[in-house]
C-alpha positions in Angstrom: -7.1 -9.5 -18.2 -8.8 -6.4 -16.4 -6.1 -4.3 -14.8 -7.3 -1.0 -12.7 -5.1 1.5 -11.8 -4.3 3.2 -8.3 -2.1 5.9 -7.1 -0.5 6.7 -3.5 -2.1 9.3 -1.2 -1.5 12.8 -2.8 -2.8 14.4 -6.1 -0.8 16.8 -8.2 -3.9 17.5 -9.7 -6.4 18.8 -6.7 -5.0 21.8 -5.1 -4.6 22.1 -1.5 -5.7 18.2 -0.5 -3.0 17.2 1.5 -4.5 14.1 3.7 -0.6 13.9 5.5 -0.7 17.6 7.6 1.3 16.9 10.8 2.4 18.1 14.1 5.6 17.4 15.6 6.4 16.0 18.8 8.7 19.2 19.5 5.4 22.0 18.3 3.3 19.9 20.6 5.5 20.1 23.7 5.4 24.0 23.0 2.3 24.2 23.8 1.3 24.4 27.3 -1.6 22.9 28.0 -1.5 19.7 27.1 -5.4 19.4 26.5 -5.6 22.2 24.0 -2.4 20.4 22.6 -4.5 17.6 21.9 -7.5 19.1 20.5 -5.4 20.7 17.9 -3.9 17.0 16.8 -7.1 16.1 16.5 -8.3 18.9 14.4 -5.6 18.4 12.2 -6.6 14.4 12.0 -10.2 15.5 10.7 -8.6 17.8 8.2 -7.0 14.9 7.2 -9.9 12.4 7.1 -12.0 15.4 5.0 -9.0 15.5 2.5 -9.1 11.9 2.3 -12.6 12.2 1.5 -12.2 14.4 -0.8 -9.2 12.5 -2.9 -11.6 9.8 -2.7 -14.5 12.1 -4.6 -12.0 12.7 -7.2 -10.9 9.4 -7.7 -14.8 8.2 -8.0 -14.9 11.3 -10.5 -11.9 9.7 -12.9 -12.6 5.5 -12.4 -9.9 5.6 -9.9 -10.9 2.6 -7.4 -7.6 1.3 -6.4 -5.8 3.7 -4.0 -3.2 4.1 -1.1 -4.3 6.4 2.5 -1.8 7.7 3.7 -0.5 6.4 7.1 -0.3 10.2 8.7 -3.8 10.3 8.7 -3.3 10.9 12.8 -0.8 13.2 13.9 1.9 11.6 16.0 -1.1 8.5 16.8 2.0 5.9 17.6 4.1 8.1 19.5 5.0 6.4 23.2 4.1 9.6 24.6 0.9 9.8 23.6 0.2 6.6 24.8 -2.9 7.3 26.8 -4.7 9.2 24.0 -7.5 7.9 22.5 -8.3 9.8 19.1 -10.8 7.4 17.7 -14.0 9.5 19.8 -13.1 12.7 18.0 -12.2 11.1 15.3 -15.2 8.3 14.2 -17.4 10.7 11.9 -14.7 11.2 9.3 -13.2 8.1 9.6 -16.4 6.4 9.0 -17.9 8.8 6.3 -14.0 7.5 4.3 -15.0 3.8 4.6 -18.9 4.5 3.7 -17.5 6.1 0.8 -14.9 3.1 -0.5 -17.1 0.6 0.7 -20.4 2.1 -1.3 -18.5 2.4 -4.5 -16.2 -0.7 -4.4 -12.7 0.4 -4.2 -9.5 -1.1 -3.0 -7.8 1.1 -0.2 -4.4 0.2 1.6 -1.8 1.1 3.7 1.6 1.4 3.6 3.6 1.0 7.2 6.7 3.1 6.8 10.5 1.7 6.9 10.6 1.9 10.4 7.7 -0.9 11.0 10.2 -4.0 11.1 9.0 -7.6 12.0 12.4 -8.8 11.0 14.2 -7.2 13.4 16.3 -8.6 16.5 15.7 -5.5 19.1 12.5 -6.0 21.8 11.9 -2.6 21.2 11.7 -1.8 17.7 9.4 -4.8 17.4 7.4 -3.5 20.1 7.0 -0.3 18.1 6.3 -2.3 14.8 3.4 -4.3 16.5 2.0 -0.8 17.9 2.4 0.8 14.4 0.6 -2.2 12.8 -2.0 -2.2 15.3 -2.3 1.5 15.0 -2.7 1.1 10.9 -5.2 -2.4 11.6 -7.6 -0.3 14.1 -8.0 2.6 11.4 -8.9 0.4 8.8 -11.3 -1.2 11.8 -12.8 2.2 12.3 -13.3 2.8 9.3 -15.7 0.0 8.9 -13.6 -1.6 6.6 -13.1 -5.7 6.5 -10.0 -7.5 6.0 -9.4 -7.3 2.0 -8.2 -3.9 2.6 -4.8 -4.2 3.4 -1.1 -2.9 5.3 1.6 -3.7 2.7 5.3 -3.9 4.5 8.6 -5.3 3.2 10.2 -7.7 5.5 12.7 -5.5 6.6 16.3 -5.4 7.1 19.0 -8.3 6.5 21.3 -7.4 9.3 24.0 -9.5 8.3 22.4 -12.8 8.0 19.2 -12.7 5.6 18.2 -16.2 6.4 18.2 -15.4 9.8 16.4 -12.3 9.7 13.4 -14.2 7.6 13.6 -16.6 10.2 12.9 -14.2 12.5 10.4 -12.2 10.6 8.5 -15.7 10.2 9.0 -16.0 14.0 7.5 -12.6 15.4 4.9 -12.9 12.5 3.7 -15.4 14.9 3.2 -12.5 17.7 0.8 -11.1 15.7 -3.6 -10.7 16.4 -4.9 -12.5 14.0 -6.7 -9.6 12.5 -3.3 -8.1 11.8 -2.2 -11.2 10.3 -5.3 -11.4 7.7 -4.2 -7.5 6.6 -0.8 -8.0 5.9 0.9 -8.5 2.6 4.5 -8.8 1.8 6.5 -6.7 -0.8 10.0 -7.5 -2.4 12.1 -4.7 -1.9 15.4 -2.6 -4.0 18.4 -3.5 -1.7 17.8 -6.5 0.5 15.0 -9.4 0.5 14.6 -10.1 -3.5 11.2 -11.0 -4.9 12.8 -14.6 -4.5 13.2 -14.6 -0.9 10.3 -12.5 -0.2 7.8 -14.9 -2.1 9.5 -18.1 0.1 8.4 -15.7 2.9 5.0 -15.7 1.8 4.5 -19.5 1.0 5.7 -20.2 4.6 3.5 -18.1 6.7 0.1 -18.1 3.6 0.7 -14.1 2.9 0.0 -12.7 0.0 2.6 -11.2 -1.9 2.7 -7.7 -3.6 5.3 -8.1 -6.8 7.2 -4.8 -7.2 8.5 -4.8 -11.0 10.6 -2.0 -10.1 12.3 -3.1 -7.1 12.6 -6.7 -8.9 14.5 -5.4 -11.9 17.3 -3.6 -9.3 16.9 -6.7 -7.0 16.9 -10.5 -8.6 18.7 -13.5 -9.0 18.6 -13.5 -12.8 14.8 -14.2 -13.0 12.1 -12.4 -14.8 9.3 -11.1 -13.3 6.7 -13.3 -14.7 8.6 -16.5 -14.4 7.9 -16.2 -10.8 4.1 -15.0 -11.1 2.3 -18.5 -11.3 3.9 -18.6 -7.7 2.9 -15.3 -6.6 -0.8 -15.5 -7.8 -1.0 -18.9 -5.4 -0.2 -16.6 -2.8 -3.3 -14.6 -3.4 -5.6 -17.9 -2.9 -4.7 -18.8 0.6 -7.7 -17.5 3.7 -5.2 -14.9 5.2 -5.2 -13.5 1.7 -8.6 -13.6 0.9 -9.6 -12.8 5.1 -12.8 -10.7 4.8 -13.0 -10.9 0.7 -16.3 -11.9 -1.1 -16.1 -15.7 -2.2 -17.8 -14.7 -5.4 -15.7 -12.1 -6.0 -12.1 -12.6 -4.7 -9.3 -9.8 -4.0 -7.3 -9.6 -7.3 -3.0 -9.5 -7.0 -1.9 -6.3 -7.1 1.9 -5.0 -7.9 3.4 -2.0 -8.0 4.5 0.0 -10.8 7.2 2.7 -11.2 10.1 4.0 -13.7 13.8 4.6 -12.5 14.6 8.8 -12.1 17.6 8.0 -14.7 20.1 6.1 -15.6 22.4 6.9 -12.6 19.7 7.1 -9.9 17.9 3.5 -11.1 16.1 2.9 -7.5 14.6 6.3 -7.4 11.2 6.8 -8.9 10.7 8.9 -11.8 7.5 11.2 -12.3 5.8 9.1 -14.2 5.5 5.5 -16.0 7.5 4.0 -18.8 4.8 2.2 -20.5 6.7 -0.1 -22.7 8.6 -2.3 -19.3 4.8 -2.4 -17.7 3.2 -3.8 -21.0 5.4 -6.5 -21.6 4.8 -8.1 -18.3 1.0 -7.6 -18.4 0.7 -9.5 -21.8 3.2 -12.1 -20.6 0.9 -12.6 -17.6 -2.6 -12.0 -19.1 -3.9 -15.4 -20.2 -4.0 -16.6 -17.0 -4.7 -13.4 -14.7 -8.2 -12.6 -15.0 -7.8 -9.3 -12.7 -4.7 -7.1 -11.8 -5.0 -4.3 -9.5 -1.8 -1.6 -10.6 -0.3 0.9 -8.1 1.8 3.3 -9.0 4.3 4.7 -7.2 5.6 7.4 -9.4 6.4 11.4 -8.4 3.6 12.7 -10.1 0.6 10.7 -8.1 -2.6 11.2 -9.8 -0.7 12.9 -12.7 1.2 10.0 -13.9 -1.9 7.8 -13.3 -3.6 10.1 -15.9 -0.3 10.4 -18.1 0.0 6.6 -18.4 -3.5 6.3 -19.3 -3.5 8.5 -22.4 0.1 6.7 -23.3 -1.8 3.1 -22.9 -4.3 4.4 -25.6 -1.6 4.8 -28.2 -1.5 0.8 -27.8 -5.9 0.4 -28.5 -4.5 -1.5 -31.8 -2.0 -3.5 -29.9 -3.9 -6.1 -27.4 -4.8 -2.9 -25.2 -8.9 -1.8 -24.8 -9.0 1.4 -22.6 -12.2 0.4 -20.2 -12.4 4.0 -18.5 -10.5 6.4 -17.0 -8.5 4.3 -15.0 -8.6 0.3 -16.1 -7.4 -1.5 -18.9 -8.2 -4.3 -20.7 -5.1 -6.5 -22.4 -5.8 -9.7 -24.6 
């Protein structure tokens, strides 16, 4: 099995990269004229794009080819009142130089809607402003030139007080949805509320694919282990909205994510880097039958733990583990 390794939008290593620089909605109110307001979003959007690019240059540089854009690439780009501003114009060189980039050397970019981006929820509104949000993510990746294997990873969202009802729901208003949102989506169990369980019954119904988070799964399960329910999860991976815009020679591999409790008091928190040992013994359980794995990790340190679990995984070279490059793995 060949497992590459990805990291989430800021490096620990490159100094002053930060793709996420912001305004708020109360700095841009300040300013008077609303105009010059707007110019400065938008400068700040195509710092953010050139940062991108650059994180992008340095991830080529290490093997890096799985990796996770930030979704603050636009300053305040969903806010209602903004409604009427178009920052795509201004904005199309550097969003298209991004996807030129990952599309010319074959990496695997994603999104990640924030907690506020919930299908499962019963308000009008708030899935009003999870459609926009999801449209707003769907039309950068458009943009960017960028075809439906690069995906927006959410979590179903919240139980509020009936789970079974909320899924229903979530299944419901997932049926709302363009169909070129639909063919970007994946689904992700999550720490407190829908368990990998639930989330992969989720997924069966509506033919997503399903992002297994080993982290959330051990604070979140029914008594299962992790690779007792892969078999299921891989299937998900097969179906066309999985596989919308993918290469029929050359089909979008699962991907998980990855990450170590801060301690033993604070287990849901992430730590700053990877516990080797927890992540190895599901890859070998899972190996024979998983040809490709795309790993992100979602650990405090970024890039840094990406780097720091590589070295660890070379202590293993004797055990079933072939270090491939800087940033993929081999395990037989």
């Amino acid at each position: 099995m060949i497992v590459r390794f990805g990291y989430v939008a800021m490096s620990t290593v490159v100094q002053n990269s930060s793709p996420s620089k912001t305004m708020t909605m109360t700095s841009f109110a300040k300013l008077n004229d609303r105009e010059a307001a707007i110019r400065k979003l938008e400068r700040i959007a195509a710092e953010n794009l050139h940062n991108t690019l650059r994180l992008l240059k340095h991830n080529l540089a290490h093997d890096i080819k799985v990796y996770r854009m930030t979704s603050k690439l636009i300053p305040l780009g969903t806010h209602a009142d903004l409604s009427d501003w178009d920052p795509y114009p201004a904005l199309k060189e550097g969003f298209t130089e991004v996807g030129e980039f990952v599309k010319r050397n074959g990496m695997r970019v994603s999104f990640h809607p924030d907690h506020f981006t919930v299908l499962s929820t019963p308000r009008p509104e708030v899935l009003a402003n999870s459609i926009r949000d999801l449209r707003h993510h769907t039309d950068m990746l458009h943009i960017m030139g960028l075809g439906g294997a690069m995906k927006n990873n959410i979590h179903i969202g919240g139980a509020y007080g009936d789970k079974p009802s909320a899924a229903a729901r979530f299944e419901e208003h997932f049926g709302l949805l363009d169909q070129d949102i639909k063919e970007r989506l994946t689904l992700e169990n999550d720490d407190k509320t829908f368990n990998a369980v639930e989330t992969l019954t989720v997924c069966r119904n509506l033919g997503l694919p399903m992002v297994l988070d080993l982290h959330h799964q051990w604070v979140n399960n029914e008594g299962e282990a992790p690779w007792d329910l892969w078999p299921d999860i891989m299937r998900t991976w097969e179906t066309p909205l999985a596989q919308a815009g993918s290469d029929e020679d050359n089909p979008l591999p699962p991907k998980i994510h990855v990450s170590s409790p801060k301690s033993p008091t604070d287990i849901r928190s992430h730590a700053d880097g990877v516990e080797p040992a927890p992540l190895l013994a599901f890859l070998r359980k899972i190996a024979s039958g998983t040809p490709r794995l795309d790993v992100m990790i979602e650990a405090k340190m970024k890039d840094g733990a990406l780097f720091a679990l590589m070295k660890d995984l070379a202590e293993y070279e004797s055990d079933g583990v072939k270090v491939l490059d800087g940033a993929s793995v081999e395990i037989t």
